[in-house]
C-alpha atoms as one frame of an Amber mdcrd trajectory, in Angstrom:
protein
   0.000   0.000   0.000   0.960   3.306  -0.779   0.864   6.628   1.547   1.276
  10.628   1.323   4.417  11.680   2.708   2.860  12.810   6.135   0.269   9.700
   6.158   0.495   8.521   9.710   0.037   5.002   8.088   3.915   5.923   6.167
   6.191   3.495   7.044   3.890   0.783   8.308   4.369  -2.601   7.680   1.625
  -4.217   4.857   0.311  -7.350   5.131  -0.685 -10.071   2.591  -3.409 -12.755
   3.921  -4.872 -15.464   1.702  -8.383 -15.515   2.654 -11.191 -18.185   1.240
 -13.687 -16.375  -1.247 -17.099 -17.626  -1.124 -16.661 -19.766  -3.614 -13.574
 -21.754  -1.793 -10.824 -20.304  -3.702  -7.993 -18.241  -2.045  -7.755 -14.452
  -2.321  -4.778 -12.394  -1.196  -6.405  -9.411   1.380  -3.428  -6.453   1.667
  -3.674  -4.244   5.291  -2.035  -2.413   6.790  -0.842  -3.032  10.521  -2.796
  -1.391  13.261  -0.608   1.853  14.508  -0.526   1.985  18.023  -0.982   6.098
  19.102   2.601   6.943  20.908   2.705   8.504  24.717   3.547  12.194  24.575
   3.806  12.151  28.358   7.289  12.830  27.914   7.549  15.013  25.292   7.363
  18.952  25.334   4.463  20.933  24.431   4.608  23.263  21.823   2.113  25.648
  22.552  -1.334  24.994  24.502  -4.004  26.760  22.120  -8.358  26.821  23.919
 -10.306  26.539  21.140 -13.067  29.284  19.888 -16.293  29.398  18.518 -15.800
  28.151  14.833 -12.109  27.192  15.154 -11.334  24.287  12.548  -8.540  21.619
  13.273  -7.031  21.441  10.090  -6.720  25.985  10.569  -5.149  25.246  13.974
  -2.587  22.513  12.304  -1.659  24.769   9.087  -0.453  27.448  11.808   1.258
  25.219  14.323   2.533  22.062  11.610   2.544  24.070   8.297   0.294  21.411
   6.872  -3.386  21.311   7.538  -3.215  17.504   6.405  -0.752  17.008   9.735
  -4.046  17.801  12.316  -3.218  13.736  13.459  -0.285  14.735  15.415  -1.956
  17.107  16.911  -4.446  14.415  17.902  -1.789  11.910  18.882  -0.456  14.331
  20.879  -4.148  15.078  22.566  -4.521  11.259  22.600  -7.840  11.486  20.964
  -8.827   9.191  17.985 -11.892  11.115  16.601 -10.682  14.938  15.629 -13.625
  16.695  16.105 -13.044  16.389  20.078 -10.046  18.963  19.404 -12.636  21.345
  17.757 -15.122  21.200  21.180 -15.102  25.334  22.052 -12.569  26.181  25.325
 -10.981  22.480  24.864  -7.216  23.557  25.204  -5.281  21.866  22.807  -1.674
  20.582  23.552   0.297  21.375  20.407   2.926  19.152  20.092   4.580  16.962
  16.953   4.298  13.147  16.767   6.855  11.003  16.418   7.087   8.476  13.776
């Protein structure tokens, strides 16, 4: 499988399975390996940013990353799997960059 430079899925390890069809034969199923989110415990925050009425994620990562598509370091980094808790108005966001 092929990712965007950027793609948190970059550099994960694809899989080949050979799976019955319904018809009995054998079909090859490609995935890609779960990514486990990393602990930022450790690492240094950024910036801390509260959120305000009509604030976007993808605005917030364009001024903090450079690249709107990066908003899932900024979620890694929040430990949140679905973005749209980051865009929740007075959430304070912990800006900091993931590592791969």
């Amino acid at each position: 499988m092929t990712y965007e430079t950027g793609s948190r899925y970059l550099g994960l390890e694809t899989v080949h399975l050979q799976v019955p069809d319904v018809d009995g034969t054998l079909r090859t199923v490609a995935y890609t390996r779960r990514r486990v989110i990393p602990s930022y415990e450790d690492q240094p925050v950024l910036a801390e940013h509260r959120v305000a009425e009509g604030e976007r994620l993808d605005v917030l990562t364009a001024r903090h990353a450079g690249d709107p598509t990066l908003f899932w370091m900024i979620c890694d980094a929040n430990s949140v799997l679905d973005p749209a808790e980051l865009e929740a108005v007075g959430r304070v966001v912990r800006i900091a960059m993931a590592r791969r």
